[in-house]
C-alpha positions as CSV (number, residue, x, y, z in Angstrom):
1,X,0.0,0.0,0.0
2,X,2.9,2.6,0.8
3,X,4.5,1.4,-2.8
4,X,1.0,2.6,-4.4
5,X,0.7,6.1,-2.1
6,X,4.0,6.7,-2.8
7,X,3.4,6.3,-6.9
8,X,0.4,9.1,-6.6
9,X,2.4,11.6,-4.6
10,X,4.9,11.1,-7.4
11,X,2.5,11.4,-10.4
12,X,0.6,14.6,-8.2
13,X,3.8,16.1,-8.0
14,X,4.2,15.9,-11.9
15,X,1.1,16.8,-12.8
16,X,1.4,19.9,-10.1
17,X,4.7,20.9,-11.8
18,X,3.3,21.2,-15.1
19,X,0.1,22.7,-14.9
20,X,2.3,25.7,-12.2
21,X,4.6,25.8,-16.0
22,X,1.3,26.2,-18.0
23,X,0.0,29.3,-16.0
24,X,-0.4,32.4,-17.4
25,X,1.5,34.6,-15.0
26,X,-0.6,37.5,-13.5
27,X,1.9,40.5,-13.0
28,X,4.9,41.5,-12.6
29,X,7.0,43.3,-15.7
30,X,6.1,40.9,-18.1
31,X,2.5,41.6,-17.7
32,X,2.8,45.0,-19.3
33,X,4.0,43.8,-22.4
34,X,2.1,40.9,-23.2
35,X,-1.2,40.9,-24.8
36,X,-4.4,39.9,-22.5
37,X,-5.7,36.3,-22.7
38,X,-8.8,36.7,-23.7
39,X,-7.5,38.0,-27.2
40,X,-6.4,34.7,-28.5
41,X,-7.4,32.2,-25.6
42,X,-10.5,31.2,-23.8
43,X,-11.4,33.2,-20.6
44,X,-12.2,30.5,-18.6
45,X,-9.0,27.8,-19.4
46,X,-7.3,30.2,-16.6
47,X,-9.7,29.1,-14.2
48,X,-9.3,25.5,-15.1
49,X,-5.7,25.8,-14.5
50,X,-6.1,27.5,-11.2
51,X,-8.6,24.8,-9.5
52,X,-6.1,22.0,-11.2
53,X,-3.1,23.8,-9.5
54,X,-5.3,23.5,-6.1
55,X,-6.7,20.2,-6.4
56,X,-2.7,18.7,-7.2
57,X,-1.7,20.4,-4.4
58,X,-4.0,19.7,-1.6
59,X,-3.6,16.0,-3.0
60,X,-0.2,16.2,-2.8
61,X,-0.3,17.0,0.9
62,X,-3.1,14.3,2.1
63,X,-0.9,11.6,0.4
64,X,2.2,12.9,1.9
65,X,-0.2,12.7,5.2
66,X,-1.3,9.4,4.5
67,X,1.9,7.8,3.7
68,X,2.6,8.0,7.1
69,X,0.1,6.0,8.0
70,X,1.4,3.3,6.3
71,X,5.2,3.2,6.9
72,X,6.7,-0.4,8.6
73,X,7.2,-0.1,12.3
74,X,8.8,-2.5,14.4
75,X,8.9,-2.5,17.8
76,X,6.2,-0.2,18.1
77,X,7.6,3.7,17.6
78,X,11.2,2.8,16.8
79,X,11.9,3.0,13.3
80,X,14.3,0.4,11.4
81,X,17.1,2.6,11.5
82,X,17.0,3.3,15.4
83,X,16.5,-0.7,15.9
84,X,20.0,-1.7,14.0
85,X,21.6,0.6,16.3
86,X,20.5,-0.5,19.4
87,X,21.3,-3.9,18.0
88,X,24.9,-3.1,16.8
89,X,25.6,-1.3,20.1
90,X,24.4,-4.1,22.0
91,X,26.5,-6.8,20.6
92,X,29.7,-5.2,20.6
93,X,32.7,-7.4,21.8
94,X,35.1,-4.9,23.7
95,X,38.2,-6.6,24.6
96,X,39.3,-6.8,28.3
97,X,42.3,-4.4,29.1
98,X,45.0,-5.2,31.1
99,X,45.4,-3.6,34.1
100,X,48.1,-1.2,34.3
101,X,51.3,-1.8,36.0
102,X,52.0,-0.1,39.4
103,X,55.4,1.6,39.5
104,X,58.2,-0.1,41.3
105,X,58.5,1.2,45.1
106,X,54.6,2.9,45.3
107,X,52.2,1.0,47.3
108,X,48.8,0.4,46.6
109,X,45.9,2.8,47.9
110,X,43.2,0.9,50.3
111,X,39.8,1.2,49.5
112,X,38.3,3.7,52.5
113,X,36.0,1.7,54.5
114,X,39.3,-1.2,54.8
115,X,41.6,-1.0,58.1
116,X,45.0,-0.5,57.6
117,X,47.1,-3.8,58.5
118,X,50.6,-1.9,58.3
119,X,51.7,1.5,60.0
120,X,54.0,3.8,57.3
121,X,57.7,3.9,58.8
122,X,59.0,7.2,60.3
């Protein structure tokens, strides 16, 4: 069903494109030196053009709506992206470090709640 929506918004978007190219446009510099429409052409194709130009558009935007309606979820409001993550973060293998090497001659800090078994020299 999203394959279909997604084939109208494309052909709306098309046919809006075309019929904004077809307009006669209605001011600007241009208007002063071009001759009226209703010399040559019908008086009411401009009208047609207009409600066309309105009808692709508002089209345009309930698909684009709709589509969303229709877009795979998985795992309830995650999207497919979001899910690989959390996957790819979650099976990371992270190598155990070594632990560092004290220095010769320092001594090794007690954790604060231990006692102290030996007295420092003086």
């Amino acid at each position: 069903m999203l394959t279909f929506i997604l084939i109208l918004i494309i052909v709306a978007a098309v046919l809006l494109i075309g019929v904004v190219l077809i307009q006669n446009p209605k001011g600007g510099i241009a208007a002063n030196f071009v001759a009226p429409s209703q010399i040559m052409g019908v008086k009411k194709s401009t009208d047609v053009i207009e409600k066309a130009t309105w009808v692709f558009a508002i089209a345009l935007i309930v698909l684009s709506l709709a589509s969303n309606f229709f877009r795979p979820k998985i795992g309830g409001t995650e999207n497919v992206n979001e899910s690989r993550i959390k996957e790819n973060i979650e099976n990371v293998n992270v190598p155990a470090a070594p632990a560092p090497n004290a220095p010769a001659g320092a001594t090794q800090q007690q954790p604060a709640g231990a006692a102290a078994t030996e007295q420092p020299a003086k």
